[in-house]
N, CA, C and O atoms as a MOPAC input file, in Angstrom:
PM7 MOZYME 1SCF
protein

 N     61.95800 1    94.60200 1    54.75400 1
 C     61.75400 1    93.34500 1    55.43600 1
 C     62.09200 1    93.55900 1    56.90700 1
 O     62.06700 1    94.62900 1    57.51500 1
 N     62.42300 1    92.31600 1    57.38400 1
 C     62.47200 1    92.21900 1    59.06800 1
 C     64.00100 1    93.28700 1    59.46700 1
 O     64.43800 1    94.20800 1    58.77600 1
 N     64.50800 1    92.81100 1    60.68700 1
 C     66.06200 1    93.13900 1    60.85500 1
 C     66.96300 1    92.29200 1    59.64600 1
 O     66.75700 1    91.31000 1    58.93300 1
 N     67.75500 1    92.98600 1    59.79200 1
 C     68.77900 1    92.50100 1    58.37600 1
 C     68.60100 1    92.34500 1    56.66600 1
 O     68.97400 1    91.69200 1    55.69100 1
 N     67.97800 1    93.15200 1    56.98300 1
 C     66.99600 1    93.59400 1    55.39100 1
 C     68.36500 1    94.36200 1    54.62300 1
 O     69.20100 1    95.11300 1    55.12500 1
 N     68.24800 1    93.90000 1    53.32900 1
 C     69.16900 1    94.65600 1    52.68400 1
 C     68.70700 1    95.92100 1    51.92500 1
 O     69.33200 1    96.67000 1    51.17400 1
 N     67.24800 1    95.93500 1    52.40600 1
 C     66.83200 1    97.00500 1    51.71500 1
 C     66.10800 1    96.41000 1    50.19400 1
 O     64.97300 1    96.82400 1    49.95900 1
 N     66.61800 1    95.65600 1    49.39200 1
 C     66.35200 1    95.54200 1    48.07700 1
 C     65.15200 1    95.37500 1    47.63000 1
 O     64.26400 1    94.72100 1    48.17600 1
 N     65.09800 1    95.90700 1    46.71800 1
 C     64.04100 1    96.33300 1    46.11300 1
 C     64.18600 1    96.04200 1    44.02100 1
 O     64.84800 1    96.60000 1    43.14600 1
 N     63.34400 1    95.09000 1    44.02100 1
 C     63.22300 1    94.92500 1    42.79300 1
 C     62.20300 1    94.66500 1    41.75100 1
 O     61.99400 1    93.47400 1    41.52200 1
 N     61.65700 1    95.36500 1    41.20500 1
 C     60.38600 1    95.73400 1    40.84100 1
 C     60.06400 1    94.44500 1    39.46400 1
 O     60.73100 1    94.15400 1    38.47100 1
 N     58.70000 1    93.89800 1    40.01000 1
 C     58.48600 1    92.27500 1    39.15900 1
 C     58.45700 1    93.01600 1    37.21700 1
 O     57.71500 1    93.93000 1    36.85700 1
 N     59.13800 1    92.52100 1    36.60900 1
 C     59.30400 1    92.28400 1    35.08400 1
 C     58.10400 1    92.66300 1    34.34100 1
 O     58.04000 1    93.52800 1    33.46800 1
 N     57.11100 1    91.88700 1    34.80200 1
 C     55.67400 1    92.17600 1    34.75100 1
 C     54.51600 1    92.77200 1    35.42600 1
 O     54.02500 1    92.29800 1    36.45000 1
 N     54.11200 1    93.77600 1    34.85200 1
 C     53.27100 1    94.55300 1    36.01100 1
 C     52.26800 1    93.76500 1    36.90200 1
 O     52.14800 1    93.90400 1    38.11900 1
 N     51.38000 1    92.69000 1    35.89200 1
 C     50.55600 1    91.94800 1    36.12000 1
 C     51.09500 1    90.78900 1    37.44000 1
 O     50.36800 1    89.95700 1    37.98200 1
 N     52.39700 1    91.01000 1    37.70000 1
 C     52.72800 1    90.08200 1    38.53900 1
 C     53.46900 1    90.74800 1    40.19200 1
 O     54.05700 1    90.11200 1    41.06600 1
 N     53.14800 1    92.20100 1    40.12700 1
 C     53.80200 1    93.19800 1    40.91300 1
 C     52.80000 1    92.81200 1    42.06700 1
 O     53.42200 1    92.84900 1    43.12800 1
 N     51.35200 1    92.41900 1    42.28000 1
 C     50.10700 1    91.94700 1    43.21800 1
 C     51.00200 1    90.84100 1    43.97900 1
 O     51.42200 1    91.01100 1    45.12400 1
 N     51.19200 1    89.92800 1    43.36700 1
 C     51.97600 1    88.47300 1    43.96400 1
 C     53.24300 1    88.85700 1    44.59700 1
 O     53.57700 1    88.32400 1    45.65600 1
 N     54.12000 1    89.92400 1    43.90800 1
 C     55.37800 1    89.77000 1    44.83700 1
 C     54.91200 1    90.80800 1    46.11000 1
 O     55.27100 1    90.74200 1    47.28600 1
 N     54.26100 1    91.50100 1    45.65800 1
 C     53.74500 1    92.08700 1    47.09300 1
 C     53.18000 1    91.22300 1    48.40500 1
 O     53.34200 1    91.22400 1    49.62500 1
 N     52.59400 1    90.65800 1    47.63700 1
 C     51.82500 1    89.59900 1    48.54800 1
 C     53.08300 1    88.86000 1    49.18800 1
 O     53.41800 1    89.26800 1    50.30000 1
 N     53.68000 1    88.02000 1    48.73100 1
 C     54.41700 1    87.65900 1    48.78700 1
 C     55.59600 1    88.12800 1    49.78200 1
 O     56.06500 1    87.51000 1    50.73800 1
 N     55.93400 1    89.37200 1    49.29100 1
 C     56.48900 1    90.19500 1    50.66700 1
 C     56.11300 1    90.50600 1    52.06000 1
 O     56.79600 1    90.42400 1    53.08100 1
 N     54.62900 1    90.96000 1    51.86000 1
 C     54.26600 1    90.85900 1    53.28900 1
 C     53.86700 1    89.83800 1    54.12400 1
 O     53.31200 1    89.91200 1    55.22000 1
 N     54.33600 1    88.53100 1    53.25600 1
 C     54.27000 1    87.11800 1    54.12400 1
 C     55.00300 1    87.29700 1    54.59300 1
 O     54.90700 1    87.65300 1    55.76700 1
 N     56.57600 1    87.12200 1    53.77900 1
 C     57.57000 1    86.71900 1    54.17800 1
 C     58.01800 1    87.87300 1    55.84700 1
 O     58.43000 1    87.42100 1    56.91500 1
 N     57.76700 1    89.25900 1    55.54500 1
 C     58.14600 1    90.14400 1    56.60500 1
 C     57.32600 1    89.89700 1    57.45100 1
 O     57.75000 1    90.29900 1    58.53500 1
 N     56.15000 1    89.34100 1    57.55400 1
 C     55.67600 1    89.32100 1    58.86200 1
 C     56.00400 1    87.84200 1    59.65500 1
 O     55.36700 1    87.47200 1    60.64200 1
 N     56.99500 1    87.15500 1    59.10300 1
 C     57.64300 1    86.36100 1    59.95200 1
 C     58.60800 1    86.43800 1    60.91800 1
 O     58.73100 1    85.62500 1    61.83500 1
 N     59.45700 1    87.62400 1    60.69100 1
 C     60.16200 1    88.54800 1    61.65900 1
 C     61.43600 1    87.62700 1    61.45700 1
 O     61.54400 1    86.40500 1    61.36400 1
 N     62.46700 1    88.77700 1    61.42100 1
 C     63.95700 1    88.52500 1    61.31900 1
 C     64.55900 1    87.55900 1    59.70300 1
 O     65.36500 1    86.67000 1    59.42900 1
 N     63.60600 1    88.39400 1    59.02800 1
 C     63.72500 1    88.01700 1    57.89000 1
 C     64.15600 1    89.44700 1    56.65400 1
 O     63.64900 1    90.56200 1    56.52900 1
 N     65.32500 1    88.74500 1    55.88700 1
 C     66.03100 1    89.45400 1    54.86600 1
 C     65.50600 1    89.85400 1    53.58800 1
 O     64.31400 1    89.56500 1    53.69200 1
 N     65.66100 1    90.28600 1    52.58400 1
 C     65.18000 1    90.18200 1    51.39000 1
 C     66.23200 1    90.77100 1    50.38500 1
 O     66.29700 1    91.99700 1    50.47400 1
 N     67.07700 1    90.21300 1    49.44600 1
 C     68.13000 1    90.66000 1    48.54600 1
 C     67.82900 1    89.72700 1    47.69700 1
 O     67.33900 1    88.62200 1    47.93100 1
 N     68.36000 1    90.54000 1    45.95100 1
 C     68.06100 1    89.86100 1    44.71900 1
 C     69.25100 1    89.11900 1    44.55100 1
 O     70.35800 1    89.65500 1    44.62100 1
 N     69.03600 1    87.55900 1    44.26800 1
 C     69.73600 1    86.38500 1    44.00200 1
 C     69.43200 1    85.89200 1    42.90200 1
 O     68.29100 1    85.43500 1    42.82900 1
 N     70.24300 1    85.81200 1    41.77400 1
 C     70.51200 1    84.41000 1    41.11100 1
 C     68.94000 1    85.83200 1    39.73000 1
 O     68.17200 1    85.36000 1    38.89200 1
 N     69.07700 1    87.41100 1    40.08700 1
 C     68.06500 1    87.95100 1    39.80700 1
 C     66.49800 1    87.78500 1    39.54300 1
 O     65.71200 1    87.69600 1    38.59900 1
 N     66.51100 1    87.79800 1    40.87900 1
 C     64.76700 1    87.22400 1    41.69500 1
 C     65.33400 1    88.04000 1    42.89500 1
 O     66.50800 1    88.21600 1    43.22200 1
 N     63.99400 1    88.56500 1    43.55200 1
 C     63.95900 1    88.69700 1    44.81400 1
 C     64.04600 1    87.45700 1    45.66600 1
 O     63.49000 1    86.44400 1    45.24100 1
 N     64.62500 1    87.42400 1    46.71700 1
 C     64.98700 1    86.15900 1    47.47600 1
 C     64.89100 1    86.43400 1    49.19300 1
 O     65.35100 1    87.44400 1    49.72700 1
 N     64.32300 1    85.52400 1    49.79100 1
 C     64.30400 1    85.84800 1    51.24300 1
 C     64.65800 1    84.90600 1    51.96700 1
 O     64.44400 1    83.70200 1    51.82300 1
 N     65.62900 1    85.86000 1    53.36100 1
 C     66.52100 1    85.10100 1    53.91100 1
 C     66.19200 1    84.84100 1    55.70900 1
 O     65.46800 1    85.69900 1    56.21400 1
 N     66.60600 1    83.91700 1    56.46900 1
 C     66.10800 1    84.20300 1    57.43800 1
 C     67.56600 1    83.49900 1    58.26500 1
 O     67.46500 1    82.30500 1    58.54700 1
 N     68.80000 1    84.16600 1    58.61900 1
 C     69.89000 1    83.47000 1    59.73900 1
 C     70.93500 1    83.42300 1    58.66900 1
 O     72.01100 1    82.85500 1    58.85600 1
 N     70.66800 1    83.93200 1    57.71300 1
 C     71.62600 1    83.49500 1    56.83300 1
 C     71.72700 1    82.89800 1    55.48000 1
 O     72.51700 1    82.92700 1    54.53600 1
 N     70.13700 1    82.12100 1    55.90600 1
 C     70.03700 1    81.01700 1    54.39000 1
 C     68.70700 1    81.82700 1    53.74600 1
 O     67.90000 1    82.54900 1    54.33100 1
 N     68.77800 1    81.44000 1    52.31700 1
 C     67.68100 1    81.22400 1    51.54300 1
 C     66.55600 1    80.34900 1    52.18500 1
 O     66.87500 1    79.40000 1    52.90100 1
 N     65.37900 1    80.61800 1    51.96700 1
 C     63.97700 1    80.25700 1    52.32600 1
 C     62.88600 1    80.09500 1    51.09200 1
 O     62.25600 1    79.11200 1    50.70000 1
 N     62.92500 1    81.41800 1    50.65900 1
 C     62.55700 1    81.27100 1    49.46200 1
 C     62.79000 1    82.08800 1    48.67900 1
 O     63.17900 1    83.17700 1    49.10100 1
 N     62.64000 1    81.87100 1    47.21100 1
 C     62.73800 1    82.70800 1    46.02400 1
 C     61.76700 1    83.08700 1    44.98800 1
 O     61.50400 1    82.33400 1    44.05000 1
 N     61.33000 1    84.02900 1    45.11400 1
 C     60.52800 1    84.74000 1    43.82900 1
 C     60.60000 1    83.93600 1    42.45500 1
 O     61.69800 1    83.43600 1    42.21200 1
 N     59.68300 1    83.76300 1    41.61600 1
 C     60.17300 1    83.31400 1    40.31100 1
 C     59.14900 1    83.91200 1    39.34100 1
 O     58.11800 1    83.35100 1    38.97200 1
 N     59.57100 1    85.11700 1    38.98300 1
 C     59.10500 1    86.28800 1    37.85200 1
 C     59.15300 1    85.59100 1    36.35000 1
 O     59.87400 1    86.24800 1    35.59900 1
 N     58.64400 1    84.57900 1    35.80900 1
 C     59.10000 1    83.72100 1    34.26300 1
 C     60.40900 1    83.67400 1    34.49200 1
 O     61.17800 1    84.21600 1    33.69700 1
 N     60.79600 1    83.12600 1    35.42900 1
 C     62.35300 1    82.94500 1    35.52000 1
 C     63.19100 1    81.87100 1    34.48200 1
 O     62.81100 1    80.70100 1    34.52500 1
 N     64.29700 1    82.20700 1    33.56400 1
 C     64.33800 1    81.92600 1    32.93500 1
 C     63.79300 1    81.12200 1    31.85600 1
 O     64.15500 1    80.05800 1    31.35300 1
 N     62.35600 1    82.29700 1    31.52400 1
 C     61.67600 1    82.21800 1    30.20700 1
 C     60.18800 1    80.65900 1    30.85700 1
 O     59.60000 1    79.99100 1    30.00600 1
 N     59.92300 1    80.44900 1    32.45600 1
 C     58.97600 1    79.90200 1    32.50800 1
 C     57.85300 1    80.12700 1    32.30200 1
 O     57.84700 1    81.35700 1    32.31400 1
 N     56.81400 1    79.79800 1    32.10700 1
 C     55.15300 1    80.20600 1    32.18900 1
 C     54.68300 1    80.67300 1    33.17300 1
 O     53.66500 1    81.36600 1    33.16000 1
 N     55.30700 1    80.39200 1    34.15500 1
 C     54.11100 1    80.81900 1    35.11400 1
 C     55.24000 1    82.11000 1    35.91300 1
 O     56.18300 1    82.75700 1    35.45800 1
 N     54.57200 1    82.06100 1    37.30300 1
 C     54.93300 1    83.60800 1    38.32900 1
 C     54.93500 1    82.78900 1    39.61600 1
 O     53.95600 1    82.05500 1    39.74400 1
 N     55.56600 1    82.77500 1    40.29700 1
 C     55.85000 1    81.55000 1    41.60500 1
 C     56.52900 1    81.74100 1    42.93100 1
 O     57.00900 1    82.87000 1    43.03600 1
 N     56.70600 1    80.98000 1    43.95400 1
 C     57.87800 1    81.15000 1    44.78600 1
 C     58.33600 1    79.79300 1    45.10700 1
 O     57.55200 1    78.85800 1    45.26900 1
 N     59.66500 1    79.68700 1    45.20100 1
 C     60.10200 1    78.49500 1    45.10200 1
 C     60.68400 1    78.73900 1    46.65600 1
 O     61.03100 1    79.84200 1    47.07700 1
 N     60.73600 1    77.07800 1    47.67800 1
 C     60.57400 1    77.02900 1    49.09300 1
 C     61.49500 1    75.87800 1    49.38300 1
 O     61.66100 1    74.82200 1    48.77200 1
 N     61.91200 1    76.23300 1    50.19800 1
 C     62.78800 1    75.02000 1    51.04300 1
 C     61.84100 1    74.19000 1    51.53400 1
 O     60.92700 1    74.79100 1    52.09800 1
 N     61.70900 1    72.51900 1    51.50200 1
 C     60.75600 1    72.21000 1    52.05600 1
 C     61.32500 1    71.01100 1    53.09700 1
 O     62.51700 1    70.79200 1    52.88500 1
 N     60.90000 1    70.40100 1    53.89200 1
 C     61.32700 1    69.17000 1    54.35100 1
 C     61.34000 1    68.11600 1    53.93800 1
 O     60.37200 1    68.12400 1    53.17700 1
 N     61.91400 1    66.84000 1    53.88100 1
 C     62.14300 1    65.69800 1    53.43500 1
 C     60.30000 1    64.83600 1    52.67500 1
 O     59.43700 1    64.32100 1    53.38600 1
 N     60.25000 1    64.96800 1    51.14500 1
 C     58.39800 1    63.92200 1    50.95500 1
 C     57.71800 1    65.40200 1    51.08400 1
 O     56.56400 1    65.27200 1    50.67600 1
 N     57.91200 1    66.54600 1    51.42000 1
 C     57.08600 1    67.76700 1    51.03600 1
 C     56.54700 1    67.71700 1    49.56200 1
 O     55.41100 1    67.52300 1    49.13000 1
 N     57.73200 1    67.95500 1    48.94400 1
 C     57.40700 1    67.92800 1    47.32000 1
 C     56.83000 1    67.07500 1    46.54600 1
 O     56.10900 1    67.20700 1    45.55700 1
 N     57.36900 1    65.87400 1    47.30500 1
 C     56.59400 1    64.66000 1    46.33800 1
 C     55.17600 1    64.92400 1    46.65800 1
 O     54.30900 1    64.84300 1    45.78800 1
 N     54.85100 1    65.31600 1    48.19300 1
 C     53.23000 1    65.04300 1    48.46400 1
 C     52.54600 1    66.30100 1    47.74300 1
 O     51.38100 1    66.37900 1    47.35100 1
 N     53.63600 1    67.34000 1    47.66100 1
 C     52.44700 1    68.42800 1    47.02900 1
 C     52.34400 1    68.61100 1    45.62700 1
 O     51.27100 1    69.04400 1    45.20800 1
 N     53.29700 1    68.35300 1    44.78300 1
 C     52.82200 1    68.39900 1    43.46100 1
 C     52.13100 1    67.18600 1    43.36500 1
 O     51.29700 1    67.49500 1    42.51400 1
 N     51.89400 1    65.97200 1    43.66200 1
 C     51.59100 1    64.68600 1    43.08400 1
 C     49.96400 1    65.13100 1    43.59700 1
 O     49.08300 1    64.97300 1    42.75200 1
 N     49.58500 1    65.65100 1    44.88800 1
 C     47.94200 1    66.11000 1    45.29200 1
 C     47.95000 1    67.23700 1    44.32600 1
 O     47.19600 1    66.78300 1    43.46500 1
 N     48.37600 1    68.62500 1    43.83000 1
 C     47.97500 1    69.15900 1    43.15300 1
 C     48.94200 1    69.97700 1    42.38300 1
 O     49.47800 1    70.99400 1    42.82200 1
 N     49.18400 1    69.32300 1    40.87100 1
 C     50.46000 1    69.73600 1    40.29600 1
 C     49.58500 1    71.14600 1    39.42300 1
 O     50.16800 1    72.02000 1    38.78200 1
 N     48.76800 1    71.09000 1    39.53400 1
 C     48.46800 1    72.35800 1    38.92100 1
 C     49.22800 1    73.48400 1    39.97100 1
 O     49.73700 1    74.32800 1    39.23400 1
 N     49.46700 1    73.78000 1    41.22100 1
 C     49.32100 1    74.54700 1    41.61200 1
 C     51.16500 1    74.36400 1    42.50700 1
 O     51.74600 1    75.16400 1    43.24100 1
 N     51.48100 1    73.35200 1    42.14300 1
 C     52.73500 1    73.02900 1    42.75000 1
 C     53.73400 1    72.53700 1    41.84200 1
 O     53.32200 1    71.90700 1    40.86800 1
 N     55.07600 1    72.72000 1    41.99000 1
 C     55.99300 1    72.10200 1    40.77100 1
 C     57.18500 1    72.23100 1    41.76500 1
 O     57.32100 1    72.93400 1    42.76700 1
 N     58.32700 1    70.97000 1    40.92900 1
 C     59.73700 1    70.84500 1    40.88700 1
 C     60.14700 1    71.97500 1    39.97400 1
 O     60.06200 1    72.15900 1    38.76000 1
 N     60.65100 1    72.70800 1    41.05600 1
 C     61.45300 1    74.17700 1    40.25100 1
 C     62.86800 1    73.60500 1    39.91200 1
 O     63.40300 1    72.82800 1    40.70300 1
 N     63.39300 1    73.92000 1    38.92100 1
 C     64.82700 1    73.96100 1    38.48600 1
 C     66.19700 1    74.13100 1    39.69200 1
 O     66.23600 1    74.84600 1    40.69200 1
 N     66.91400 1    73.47700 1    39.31400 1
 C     67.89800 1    73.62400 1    40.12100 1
 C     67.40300 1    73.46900 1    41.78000 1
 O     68.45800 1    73.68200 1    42.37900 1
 N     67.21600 1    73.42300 1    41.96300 1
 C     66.49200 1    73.41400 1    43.89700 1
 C     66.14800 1    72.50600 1    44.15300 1
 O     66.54800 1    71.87600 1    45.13200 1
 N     64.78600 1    71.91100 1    42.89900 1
 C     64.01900 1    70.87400 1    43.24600 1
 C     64.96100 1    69.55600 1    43.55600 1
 O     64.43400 1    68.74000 1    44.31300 1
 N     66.06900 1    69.28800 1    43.15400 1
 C     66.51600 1    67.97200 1    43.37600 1
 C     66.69400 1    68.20800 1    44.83800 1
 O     66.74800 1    67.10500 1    45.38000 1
 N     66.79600 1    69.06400 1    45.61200 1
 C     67.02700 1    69.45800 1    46.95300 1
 C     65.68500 1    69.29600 1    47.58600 1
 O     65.63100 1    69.57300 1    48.78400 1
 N     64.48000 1    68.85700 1    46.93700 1
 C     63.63900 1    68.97000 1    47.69800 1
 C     62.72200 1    70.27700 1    47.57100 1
 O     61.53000 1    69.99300 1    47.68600 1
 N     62.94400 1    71.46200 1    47.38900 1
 C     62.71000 1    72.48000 1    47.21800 1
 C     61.33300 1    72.05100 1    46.34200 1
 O     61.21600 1    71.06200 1    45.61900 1
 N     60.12000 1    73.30100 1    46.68000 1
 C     58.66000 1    72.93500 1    46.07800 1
 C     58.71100 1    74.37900 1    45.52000 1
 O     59.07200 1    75.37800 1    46.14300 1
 N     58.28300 1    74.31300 1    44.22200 1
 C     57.90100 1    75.65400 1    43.76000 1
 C     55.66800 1    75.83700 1    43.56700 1
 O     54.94600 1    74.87700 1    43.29500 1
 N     55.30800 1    76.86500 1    43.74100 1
 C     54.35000 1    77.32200 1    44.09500 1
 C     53.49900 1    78.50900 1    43.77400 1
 O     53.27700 1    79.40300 1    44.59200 1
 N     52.85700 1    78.47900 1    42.10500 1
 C     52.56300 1    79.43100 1    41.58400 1
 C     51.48000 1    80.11600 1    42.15200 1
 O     50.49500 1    79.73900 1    42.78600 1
 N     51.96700 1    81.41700 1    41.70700 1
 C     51.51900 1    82.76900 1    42.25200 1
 C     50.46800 1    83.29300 1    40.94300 1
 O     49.62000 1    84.15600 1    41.16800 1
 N     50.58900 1    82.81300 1    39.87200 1
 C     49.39200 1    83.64800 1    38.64400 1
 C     48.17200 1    82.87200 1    39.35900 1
 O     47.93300 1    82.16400 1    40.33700 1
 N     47.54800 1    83.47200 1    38.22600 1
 C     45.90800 1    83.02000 1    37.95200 1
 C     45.26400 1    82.81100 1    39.86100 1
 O     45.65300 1    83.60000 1    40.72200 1
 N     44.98600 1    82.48200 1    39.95500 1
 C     43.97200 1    82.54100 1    41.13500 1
 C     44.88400 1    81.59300 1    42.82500 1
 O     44.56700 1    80.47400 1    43.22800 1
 N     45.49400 1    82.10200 1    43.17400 1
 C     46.99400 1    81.19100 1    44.36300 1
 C     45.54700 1    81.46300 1    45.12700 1
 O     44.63100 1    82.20500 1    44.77100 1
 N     45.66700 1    80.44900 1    46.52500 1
 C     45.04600 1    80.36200 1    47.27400 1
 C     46.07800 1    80.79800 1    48.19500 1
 O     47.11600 1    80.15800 1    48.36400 1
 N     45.78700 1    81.94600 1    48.82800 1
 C     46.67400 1    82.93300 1    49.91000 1
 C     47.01300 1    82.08200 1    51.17600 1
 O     48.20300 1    81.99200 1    51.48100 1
 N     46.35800 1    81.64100 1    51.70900 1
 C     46.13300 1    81.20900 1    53.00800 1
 C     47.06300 1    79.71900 1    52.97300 1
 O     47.75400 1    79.38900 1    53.93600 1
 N     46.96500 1    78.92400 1    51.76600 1
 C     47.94800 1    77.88900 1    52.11600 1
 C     49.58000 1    78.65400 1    51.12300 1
 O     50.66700 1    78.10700 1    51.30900 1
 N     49.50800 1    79.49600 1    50.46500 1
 C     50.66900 1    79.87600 1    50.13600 1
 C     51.35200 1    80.09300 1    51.27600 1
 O     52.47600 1    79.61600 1    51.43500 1
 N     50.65900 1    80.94200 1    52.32700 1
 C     51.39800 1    81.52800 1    53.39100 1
 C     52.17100 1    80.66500 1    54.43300 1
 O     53.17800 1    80.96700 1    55.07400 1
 N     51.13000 1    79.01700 1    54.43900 1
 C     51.41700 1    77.79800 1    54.99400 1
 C     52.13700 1    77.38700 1    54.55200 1
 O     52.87300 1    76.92300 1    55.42300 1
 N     52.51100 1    77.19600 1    53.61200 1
 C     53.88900 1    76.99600 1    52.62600 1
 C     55.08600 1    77.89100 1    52.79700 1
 O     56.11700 1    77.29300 1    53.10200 1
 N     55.13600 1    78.66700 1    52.71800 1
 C     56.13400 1    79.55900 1    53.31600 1
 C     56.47600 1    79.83400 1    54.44600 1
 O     57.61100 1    80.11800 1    54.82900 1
 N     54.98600 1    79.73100 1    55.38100 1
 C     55.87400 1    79.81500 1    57.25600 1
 C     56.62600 1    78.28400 1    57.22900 1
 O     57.56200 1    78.11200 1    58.01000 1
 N     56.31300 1    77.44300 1    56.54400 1
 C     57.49000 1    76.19700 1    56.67600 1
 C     58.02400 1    76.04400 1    56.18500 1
 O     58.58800 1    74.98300 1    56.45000 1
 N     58.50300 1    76.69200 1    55.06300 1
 C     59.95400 1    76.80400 1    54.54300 1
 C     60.81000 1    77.38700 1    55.62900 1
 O     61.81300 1    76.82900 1    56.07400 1
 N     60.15500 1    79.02300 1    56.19000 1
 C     60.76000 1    79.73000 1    57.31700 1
 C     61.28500 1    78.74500 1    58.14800 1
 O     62.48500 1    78.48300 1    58.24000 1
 N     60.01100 1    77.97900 1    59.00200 1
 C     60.29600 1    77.46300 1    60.16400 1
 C     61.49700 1    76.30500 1    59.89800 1
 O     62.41900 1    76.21400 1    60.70900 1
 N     61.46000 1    75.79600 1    59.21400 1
 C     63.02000 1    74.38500 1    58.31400 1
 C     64.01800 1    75.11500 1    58.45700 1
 O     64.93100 1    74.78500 1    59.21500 1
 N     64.03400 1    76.26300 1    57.74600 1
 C     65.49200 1    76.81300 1    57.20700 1
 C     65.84800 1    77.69300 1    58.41300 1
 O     67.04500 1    77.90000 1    58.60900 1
 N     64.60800 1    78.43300 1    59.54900 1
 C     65.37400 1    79.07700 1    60.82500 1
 C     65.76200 1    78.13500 1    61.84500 1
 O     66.26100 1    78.54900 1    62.89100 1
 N     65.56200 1    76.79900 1    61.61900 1
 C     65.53600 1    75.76000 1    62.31800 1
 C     67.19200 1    75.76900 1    62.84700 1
 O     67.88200 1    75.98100 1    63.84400 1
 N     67.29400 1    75.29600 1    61.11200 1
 C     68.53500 1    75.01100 1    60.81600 1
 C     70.15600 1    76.04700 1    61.18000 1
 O     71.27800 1    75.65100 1    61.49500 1
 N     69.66800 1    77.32900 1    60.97900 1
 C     70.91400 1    78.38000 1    61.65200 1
 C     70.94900 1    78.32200 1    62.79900 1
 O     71.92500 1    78.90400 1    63.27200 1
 N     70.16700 1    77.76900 1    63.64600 1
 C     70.11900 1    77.97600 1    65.09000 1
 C     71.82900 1    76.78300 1    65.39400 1
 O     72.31500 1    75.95500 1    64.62500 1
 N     72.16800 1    77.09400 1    66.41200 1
 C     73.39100 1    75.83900 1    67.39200 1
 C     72.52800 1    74.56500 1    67.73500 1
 O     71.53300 1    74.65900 1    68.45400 1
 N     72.88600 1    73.55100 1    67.27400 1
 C     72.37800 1    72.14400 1    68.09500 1
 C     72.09500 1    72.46700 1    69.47200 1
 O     71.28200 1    71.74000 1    70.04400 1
 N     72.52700 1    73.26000 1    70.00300 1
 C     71.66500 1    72.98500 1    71.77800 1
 C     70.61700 1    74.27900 1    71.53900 1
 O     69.96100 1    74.57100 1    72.53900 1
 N     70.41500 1    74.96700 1    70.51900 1
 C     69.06600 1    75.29100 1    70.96700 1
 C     68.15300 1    74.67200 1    70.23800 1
 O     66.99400 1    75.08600 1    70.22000 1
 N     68.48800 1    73.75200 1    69.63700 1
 C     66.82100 1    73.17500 1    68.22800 1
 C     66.58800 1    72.38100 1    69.29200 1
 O     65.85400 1    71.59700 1    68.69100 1
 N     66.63100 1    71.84000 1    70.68000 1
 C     66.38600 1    70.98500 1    71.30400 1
 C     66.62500 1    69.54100 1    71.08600 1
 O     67.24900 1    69.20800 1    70.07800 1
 N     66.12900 1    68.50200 1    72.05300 1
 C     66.72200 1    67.20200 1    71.45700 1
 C     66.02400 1    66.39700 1    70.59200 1
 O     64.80600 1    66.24300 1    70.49500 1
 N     67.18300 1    65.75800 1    69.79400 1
 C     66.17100 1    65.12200 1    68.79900 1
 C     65.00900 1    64.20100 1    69.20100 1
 O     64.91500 1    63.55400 1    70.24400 1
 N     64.07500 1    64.26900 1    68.09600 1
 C     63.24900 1    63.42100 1    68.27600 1
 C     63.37700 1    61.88300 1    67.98500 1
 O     63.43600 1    61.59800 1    66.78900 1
 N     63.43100 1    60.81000 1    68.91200 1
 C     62.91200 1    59.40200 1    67.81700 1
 C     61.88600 1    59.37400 1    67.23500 1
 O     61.01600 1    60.24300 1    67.18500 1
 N     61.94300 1    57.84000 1    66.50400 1
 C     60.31100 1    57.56800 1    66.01200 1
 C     59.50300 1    57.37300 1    66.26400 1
 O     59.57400 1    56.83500 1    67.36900 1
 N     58.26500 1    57.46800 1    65.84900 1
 C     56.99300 1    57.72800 1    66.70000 1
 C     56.63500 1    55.89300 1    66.47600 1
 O     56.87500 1    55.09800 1    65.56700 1
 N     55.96400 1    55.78600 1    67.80100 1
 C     55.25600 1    54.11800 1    67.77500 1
 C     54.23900 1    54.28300 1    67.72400 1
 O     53.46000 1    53.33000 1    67.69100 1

């Protein structure tokens, strides 16, 4: 991965699912200054410190092959409720908001990746010091 890579390396459970975490990897590294170490046993990627997202290999015994994402506040509700085939409340996370985002059968690459540069962009948001995220915004009229 980026700087601060732990190196790790953990090879998907299923061969059939080794395409996706690849994929998957070279999203996440070409966001730059991004980590990658096995958590909670999943590959997991980090960016300042925090989790961003997590791999989900049938994680504990699910159907599908996925990555589960930090999302911002109504992310989740809007994306599984437009297309729950392809989006879900992952375990443990989801009450956080967190969107999970399967990777089998046919993922559409291009918004996976959109999904994940904004998990990035939320969660590098967030390690930064209050005087550099700039000033807050009000509400829009």
């Amino acid at each position: 991965m980026g700087r601060g890579s732990t190196g790790a390396v953990h090879p998907a459970r299923d061969p059939l699912t080794r395409p996706a975490l690849a994929r998957l990897r070279a999203i996440c590294r070409d966001l730059g200054g991004t980590a990658e170490k096995v958590s909670h046993g999943e590959p997991t990627f980090w960016v300042g410190g925090k989790m961003f997202a997590q791999f989900d290999d049938h994680h504990h015994g699910a159907a599908h092959v996925g990555v589960w994402l930090a999302m911002p506040l109504g992310a989740q509700e809007a994306l599984v409720y437009a297309d729950p085939k392809r989006y879900f409340v992952p375990p443990y996370v989801g009450k956080r908001g967190w969107v999970g985002v399967r990777l089998d059968g046919r993922p559409r690459w291009k918004q996976v990746e959109k999904v994940v540069r904004e998990a990035y962009t939320l969660v590098a948001a967030r390690t930064r010091p209050p005087s550099e995220r700039g000033a807050p915004r009000g509400p829009r009229r």
